[in-house]
C-alpha positions in Angstrom: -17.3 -13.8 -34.2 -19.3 -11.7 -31.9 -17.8 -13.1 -28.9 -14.6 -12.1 -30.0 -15.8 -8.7 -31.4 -17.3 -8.1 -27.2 -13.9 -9.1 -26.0 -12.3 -6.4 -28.1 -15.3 -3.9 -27.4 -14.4 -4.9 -23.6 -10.8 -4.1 -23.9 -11.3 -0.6 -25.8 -13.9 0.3 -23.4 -11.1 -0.5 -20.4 -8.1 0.8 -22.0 -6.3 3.4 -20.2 -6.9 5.9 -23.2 -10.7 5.5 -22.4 -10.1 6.2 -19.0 -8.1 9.3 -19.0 -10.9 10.8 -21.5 -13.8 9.4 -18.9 -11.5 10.8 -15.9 -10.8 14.1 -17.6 -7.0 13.9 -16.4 -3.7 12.3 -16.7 -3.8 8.9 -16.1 -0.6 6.5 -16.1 -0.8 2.7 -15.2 2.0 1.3 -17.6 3.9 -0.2 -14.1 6.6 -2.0 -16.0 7.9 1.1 -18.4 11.7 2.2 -17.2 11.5 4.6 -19.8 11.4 7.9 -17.8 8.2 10.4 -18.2 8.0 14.0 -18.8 8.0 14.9 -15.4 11.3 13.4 -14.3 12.6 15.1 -17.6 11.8 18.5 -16.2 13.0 17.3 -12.6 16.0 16.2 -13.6 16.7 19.1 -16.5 16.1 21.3 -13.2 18.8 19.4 -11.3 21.3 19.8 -14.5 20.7 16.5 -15.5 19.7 17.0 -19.2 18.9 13.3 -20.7 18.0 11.0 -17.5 17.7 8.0 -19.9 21.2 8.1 -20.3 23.0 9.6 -16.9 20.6 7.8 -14.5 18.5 4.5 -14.4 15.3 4.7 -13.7 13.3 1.3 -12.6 9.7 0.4 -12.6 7.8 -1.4 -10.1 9.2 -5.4 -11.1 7.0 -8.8 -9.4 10.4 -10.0 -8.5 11.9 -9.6 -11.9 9.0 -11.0 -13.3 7.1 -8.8 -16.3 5.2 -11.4 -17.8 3.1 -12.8 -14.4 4.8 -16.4 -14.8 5.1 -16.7 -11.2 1.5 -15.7 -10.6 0.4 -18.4 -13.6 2.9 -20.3 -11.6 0.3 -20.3 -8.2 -3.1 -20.3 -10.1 -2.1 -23.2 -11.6 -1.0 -24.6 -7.7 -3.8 -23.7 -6.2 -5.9 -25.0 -8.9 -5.3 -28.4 -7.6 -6.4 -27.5 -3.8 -9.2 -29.3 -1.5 -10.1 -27.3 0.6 -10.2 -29.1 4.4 -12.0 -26.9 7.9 -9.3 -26.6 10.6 -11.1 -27.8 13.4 -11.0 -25.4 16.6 -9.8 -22.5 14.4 -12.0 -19.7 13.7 -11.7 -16.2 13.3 -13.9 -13.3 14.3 -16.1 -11.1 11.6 -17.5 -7.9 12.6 -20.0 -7.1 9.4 -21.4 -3.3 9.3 -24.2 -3.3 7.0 -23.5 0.5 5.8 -21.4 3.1 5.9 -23.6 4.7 8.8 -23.0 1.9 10.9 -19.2 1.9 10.6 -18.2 5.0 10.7 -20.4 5.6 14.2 -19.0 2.9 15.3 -15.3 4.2 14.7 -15.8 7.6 15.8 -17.2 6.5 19.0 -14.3 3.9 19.5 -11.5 6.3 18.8 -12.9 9.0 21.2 -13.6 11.6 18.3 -16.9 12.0 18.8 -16.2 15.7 20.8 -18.3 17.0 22.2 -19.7 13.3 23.2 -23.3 14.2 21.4 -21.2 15.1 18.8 -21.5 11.3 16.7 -25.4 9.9 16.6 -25.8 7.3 18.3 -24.3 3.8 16.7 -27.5 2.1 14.9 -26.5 -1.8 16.7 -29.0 -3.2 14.4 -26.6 -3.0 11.1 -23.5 -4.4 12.7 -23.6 -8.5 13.1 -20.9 -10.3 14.8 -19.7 -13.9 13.9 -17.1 -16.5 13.6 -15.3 -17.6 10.3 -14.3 -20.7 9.4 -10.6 -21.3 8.4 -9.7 -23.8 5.7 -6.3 -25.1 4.6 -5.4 -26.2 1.5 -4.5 -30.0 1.1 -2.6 -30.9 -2.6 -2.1 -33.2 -5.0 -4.1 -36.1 -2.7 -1.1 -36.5 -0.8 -3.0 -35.9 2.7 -0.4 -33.4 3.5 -1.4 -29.9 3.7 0.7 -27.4 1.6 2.3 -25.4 4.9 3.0 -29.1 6.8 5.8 -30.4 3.9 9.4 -30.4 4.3 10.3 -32.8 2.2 11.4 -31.3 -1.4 9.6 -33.9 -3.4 6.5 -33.2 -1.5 3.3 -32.0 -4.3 3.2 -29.1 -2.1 6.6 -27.8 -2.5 7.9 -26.3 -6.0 11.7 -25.6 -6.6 12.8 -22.3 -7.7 16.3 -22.1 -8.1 16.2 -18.2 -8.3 16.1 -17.8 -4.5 18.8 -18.3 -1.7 21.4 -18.8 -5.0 21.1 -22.8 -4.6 19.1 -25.5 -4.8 16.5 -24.6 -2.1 13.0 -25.7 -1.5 10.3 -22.9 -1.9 6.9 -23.8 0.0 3.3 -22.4 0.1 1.3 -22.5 2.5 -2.1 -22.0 1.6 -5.4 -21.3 3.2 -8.4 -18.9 3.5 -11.1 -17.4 5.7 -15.1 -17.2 5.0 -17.7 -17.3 4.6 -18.0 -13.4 4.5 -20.9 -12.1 4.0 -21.4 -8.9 0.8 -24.3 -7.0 1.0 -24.2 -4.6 -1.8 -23.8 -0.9 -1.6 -20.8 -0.7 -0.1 -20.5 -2.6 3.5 -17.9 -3.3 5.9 -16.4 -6.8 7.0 -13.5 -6.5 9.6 -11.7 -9.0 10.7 -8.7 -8.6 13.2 -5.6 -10.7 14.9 -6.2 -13.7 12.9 -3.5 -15.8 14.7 -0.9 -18.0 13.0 -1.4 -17.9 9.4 -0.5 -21.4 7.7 0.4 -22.5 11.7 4.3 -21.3 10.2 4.5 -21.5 14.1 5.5 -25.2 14.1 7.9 -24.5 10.9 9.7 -21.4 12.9 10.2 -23.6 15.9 11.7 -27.0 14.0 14.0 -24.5 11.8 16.0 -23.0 14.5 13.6 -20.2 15.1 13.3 -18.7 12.2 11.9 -18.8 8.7 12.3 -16.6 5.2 9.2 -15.3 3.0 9.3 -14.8 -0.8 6.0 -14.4 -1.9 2.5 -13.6 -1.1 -1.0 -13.8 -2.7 -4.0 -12.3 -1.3 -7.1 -11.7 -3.2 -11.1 -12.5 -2.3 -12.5 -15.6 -4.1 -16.2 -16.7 -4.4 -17.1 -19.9 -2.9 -16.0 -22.1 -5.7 -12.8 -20.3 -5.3 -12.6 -18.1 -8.8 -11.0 -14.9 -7.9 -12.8 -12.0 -7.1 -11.4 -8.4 -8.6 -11.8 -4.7 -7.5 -15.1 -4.8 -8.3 -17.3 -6.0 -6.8 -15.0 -6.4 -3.3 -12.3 -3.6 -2.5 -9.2 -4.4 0.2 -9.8 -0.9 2.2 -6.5 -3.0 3.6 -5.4 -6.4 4.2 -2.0 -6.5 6.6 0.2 -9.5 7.1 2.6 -8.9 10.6 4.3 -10.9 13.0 3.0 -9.0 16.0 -0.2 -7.1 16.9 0.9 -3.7 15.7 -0.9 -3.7 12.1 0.9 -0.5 11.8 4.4 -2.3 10.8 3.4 -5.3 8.1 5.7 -7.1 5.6 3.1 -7.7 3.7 0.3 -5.4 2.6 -2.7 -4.9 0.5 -5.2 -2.3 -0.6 -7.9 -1.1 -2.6 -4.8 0.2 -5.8 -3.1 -2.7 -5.3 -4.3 -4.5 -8.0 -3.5 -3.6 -11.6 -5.1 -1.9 -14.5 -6.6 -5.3 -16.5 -4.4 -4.3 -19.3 -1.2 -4.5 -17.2 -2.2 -7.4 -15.2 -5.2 -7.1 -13.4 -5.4 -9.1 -10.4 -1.6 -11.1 -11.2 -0.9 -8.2 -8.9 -2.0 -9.4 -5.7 0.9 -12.6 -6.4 4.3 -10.9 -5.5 7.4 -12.5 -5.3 10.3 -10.9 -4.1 14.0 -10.7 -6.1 16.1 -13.0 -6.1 18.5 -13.6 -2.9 16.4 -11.9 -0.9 13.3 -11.9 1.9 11.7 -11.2 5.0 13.0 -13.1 7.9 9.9 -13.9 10.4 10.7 -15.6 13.9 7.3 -15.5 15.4 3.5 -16.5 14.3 1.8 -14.6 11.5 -1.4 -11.8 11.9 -3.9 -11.4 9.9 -5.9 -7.9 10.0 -8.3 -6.8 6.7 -11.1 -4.6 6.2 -13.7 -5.3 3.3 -16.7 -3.9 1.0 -19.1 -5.0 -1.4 -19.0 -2.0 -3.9 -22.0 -2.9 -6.5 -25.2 -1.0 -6.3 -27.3 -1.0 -3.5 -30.0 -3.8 -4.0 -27.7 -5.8 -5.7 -27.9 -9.7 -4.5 -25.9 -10.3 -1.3 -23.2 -13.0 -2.3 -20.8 -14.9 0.0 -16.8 -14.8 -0.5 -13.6 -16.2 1.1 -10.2 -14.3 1.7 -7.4 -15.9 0.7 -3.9 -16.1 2.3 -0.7 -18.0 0.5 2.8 -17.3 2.0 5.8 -18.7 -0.2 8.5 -19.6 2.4 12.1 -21.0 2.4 14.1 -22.4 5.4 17.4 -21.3 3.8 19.0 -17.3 4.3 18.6 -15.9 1.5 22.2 -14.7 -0.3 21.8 -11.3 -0.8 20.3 -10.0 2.2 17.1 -9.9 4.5 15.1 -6.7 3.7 13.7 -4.8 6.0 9.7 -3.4 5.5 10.2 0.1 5.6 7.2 2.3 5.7 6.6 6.7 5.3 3.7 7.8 5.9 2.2 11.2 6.0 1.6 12.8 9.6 -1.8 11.5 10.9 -4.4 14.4 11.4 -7.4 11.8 11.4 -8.0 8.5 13.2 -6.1 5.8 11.4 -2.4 5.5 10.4 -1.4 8.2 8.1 -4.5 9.6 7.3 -4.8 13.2 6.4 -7.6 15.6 5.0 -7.8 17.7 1.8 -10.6 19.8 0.6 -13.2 17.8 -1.4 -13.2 20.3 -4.6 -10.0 22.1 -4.2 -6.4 20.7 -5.1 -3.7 20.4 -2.7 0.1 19.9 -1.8 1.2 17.5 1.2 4.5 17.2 2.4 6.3 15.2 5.0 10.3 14.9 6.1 12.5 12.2 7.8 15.5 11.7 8.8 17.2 8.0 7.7 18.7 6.5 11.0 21.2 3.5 8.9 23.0 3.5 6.0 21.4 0.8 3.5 20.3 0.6 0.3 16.4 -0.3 -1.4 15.8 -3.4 -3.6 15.6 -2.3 -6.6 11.7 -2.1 -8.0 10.2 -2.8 -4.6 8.7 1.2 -4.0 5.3 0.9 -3.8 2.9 4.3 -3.2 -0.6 4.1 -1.4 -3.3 6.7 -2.2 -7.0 7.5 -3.1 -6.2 7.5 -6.8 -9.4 9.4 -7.3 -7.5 12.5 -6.0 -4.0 11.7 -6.6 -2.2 13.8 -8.7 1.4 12.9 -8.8 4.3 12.2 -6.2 8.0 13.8 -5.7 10.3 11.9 -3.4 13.6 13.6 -2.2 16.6 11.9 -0.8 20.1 13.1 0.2 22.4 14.3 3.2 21.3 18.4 1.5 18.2 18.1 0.8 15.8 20.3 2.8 12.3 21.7 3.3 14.3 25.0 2.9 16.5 23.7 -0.3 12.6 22.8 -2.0 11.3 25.9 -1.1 8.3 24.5 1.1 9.2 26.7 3.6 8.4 29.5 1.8 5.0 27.9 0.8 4.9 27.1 4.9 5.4 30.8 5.8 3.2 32.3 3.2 0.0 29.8 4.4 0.2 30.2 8.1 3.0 31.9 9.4 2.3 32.1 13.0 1.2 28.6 13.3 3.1 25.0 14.5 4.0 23.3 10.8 1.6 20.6 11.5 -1.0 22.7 11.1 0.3 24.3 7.6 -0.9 21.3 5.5 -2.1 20.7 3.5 -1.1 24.0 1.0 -4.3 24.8 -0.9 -2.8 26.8 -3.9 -6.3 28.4 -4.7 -6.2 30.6 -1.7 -3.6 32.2 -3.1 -4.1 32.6 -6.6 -2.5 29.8 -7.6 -2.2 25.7 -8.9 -0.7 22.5 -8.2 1.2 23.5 -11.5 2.7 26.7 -10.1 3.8 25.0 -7.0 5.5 22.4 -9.3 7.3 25.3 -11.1 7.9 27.2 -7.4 9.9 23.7 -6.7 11.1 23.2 -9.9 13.0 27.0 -9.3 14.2 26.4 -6.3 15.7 23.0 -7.4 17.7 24.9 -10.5 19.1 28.2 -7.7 20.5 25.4 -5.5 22.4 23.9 -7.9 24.5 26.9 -8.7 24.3 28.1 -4.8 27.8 27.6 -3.0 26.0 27.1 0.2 25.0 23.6 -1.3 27.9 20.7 -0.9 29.8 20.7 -3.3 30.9 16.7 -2.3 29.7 13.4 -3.2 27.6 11.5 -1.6 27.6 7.7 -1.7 28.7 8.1 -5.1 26.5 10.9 -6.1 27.0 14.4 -6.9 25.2 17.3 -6.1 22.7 17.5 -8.8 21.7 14.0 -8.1 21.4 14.8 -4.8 18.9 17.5 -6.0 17.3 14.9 -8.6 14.4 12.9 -7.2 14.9 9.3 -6.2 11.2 8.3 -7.1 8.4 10.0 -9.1 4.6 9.2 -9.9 3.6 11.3 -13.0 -0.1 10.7 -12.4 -2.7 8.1 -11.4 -4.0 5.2 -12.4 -7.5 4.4 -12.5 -10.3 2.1 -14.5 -13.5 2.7 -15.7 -15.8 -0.4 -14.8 -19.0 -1.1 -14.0 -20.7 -3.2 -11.3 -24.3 -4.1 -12.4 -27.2 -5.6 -10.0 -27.3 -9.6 -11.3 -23.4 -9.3 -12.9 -20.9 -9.2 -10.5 -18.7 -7.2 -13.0 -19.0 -5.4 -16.2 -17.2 -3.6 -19.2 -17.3 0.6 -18.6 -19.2 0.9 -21.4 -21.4 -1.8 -20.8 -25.4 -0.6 -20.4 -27.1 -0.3 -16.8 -25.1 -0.7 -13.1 -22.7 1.7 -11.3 -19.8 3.0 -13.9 -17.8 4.3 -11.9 -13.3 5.0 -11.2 -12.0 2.1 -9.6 -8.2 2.4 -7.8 -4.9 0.9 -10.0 -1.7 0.4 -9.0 0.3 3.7 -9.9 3.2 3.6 -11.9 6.0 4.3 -9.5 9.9 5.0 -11.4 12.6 5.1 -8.4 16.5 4.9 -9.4 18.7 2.8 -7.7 18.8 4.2 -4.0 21.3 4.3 -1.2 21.1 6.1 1.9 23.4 7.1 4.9 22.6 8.0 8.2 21.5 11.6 8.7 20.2 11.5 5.4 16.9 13.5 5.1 13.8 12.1 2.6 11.2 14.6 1.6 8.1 13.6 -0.1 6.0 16.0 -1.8 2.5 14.8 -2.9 0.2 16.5 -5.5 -3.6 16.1 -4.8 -6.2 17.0 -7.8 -9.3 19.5 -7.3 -12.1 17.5 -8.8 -16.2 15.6 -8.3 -15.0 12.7 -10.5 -17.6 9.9 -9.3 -15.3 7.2 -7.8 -15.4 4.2 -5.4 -13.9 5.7 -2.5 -11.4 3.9 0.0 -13.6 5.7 2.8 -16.8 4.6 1.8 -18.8 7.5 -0.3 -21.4 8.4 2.3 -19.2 9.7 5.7 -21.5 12.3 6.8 -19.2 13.4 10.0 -16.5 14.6 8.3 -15.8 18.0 5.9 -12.5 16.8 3.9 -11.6 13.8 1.9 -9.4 11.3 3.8 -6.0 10.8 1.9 -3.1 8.7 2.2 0.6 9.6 1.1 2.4 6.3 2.0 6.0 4.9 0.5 6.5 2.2 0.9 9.6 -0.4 0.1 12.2 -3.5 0.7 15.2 -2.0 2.7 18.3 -3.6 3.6 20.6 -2.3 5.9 24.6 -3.0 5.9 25.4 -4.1 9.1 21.4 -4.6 10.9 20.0 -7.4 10.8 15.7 -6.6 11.4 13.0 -7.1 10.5 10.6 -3.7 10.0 11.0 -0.1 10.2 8.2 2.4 10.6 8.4 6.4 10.3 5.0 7.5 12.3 5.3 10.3 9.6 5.4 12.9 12.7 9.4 13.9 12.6 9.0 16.9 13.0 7.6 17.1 16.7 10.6 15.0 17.9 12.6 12.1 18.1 10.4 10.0 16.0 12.3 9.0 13.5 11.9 5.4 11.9 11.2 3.4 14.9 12.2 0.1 15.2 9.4 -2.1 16.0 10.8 -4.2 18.3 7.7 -3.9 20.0 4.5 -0.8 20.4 6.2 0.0 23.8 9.7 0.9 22.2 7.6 2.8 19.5 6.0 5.1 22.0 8.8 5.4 24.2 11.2 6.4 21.6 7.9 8.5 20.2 5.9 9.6 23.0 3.3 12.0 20.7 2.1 9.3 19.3 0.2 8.7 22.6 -1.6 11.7 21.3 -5.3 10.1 19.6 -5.7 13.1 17.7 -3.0 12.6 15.7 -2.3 8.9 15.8 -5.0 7.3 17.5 -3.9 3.8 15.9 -0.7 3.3 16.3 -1.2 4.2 20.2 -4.4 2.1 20.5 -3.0 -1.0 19.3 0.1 -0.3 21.2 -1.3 0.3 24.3 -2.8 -2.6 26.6 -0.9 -5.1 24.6 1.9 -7.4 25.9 3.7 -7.6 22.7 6.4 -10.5 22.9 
């Protein structure tokens, strides 16, 4: 009895209800609900839409169709049956920074920022270890086979799905993982870069004509007897999966609110399979790239952990169509890929345009939206061949902020300079949205099936965050919020993103609007929580989704998030060199300092 009675004690304590009155704000982390929320009502009504449950579908975030976390069952229960086996002559390289101190010198010095040069203290080489990881693969069912060697469809490794490709066709796993990494409490840094070949898929992309087709992924941190290890104690800052050495384009990705609130599915997050008929077509070697910390309190015991890496791959094309990665992100104005600054205490509004170079439609459920959730507010994305910075009103808001300066330098709009909140920008937007629809200036046609009021409707909305009280305590690795002792502190969810079903057309323009809360909440920071060199929070603002274009066949798309300073629209990432030649700002470190540093120096085949 008082087992059960902690369990349901536990699962009060974590229940999203708890959290919003811990947080002191909104807080939304149902990801499968279609019904749509309060704020696409008043978006939509302002559109002349006036019930959007009826005249428009809205979608949730779907696992490949899958509500209920069978597939991710599904792999636990695989990989339950792995023994584990060293590749010999493979390992990987760790750089470990012991503190936040010794990382964030360390980065400031390698991306040039430290201006003037005495500007960074010097970086303290006695916290930062280098070393060599192991990399094990996973051999199953005593065969002697390892899972990403099998072709054969009666192979233990294999499983057979008939939900993919439309047919009878063989779905594989390839399985392995990286370690030992060392956690030394109090929030450290493990980086590892460029690990080369993931699963070998090399040898399967070469004997299948060159190609191959992935359908699912699971990453997550296990500890060394290979139980999974949630956000806490060890956050993905970011873990990338690419087929080159750009880490700016990866199909697949994973960060610190990728995993789910436990009462919508915890860490059966980090298993995603795509729909049905479709996946991403890889024709060269897979890249690994991840950054990680050991959140729990400082004198915590130091523990040991793997990372592991599963890819779900078919040889057959799949029947409905090979999506494309497609990434927005918010125009750099700190090191690192889409990184930009907001007052610590204040609230904010970011926005960012783009003009869609092919006509194509999403997958359905695939959106996925990367931010601190600490500070996240809530998200508006705009898409249509009308839609405008000047349609939104955001120029107005541009004008009244700074109106003698470049627009890069407008953002982010603080509303309490100017007498106001995030809630009368909402309502400045919300007006403008309602005059367009009655202005004749505005198209009156259709567009790929939609009229003008849809045009005006958003595509994809995020009402508000979602976040989870836990605590991390010094012998435990994890602990119920409300249990006694240890760090309680705001850990990162996946948000609940509701997108309709979404087309676009060449020349089409996407606007997203992002809404940043003023607030000291004490949270477990993607940045670490004790960055002395800089003055504003680092924030992210990145959609992200599964595109599919009608007559392209490719494999990634990435918008630098910096259209408006030239021809830098989505950039097909053929290679970095076509990226900054079709894009040469990025070159600029200020403002992108990743995307040209990884670019640059590399022969990129």
């Amino acid at each position: 009895f008082l087992i059960i009675l902690g369990i349901l004690l536990g699962s009060m304590v974590n229940s999203p209800l708890q959290n919003e009155k811990a947080a002191g704000m909104k807080i939304d982390c149902k990801i499968f609900s279609d019904r749509p929320t309060a704020e696409i009502v008043r978006l939509t009504n302002a559109a002349g839409i006036k019930d959007p449950a009826t005249e428009q579908e809205w979608l949730p975030w779907v696992n490949g169709g899958d509500t209920n976390f069978s597939s991710a069952r599904a792999y636990f229960d695989l990989r339950s049956n792995c023994r584990w086996t060293t590749q010999k002559g493979h390992h990987s390289k760790l750089v470990h920074y012991s503190n936040d101190k010794a990382y964030n010198s360390h980065n400031y010095h390698y991306w040039g920022l430290c201006q003037p040069p005495n500007h960074c203290p010097a970086i303290p080489v006695d916290d930062i270890q280098h070393s060599r990881m192991s990399r094990q693969r996973c051999d199953l069912g005593g065969t002697g086979e390892s899972s990403s060697s099998s072709s054969s469809s009666s192979s233990s490794s294999s499983s057979r799905d008939n939900r993919y490709n439309g047919g009878n066709n063989t779905i594989h796993w390839t399985i392995e993982r990286v370690g030992l990494i060392p956690g030394i409490a109090g929030y450290d840094w493990s980086v590892a870069s460029y690990i080369k070949d993931i699963g070998l898929l090399s040898k399967e992309i070469k004997a299948n004509g060159g190609e191959l087709f992935v359908v699912g992924s699971a990453t997550f941190p296990t500890d060394k007897n290979g139980e999974p290890l949630g956000y806490p104690p060890i956050h993905i800052h970011h873990f990338h999966i690419h087929t080159r050495k750009s880490w700016v384009a990866p199909i697949i990705e994973v960060h610190g609110d990728s995993e789910c609130h436990s009462a919508h599915g915890g860490i059966n997050c980090l298993v995603r399979m795509l729909p049905d008929g479709v996946a991403h077509r890889i024709t060269s070697p897979l890249y690994v790239d991840f950054v990680l910390n050991h959140v729990r309190p400082k004198g915590s015991p130091a523990i040991e952990y793997y990372m592991e890496i599963a890819i779900a791959w078919t040889r057959q094309r799949p029947h409905k169509g090979v999506g494309a990665k497609i990434s927005f992100g918010a125009p750099a104005q700190r090191h690192g890929p889409f990184v930009y600054g907001i007052p610590p205490q204040k609230s904010s509004v970011f926005w960012y345009s783009h003009t869609h170079r092919y006509d194509g439609s999403f997958v359905p459920g695939q959106q996925v939206f990367h931010a601190h959730q600490i500070r996240a507010e809530s998200l508006w994305v705009f898409s249509g061949p009308n839609i405008s910075r000047d349609i939104l009103g955001l120029t107005k808001l541009e004008q009244q902020a700074y109106p003698d300066s470049p627009y890069v330098t407008k953002l982010p709009y603080i509303p309490e300079h100017f007498g106001s909140t995030v809630e009368d920008v909402k309502k400045h937007i919300l007006d403008h949205i309602a005059l367009a629809t009655k202005s004749s200036s505005f198209s009156s046609s259709t567009h790929s099936g939609r009229s003008v009021k849809e045009q005006l409707s958003p595509v994809c909305v995020i009402e508000a965050p979602c976040l989870e009280m836990k605590s991390t305590t010094m012998n435990g690795l994890t602990a119920p919020g409300g249990s006694e002792g240890g760090s309680h502190e705001l850990y990162d969810r996946r948000s609940h993103i509701q997108c309709r079903r979404w087309a676009t057309k060449r020349g089409d323009t996407l606007i997203v609007v992002a809404f940043n809360h003023g607030n000291t909440l004490k949270g477990s920071q993607g940045m670490g929580k004790a960055d002395e060199m800089i003055t504003s929070y680092p924030q992210h603002c990145g959609l992200r989704g599964l595109f599919i274009p009608d007559d392209l066949d490719v494999q990634y798309f990435i918008d630098p998030g910096i259209s408006y300073l030239g021809n830098c629209n989505q950039v097909e990432l053929t290679s970095c060199r076509d990226a900054l030649e079709s894009c040469p700002y990025l070159l600029n470190p200020g403002h992108n300092a990743s995307i040209s540093h990884q670019c640059l120096g590399d022969d990129i085949k």
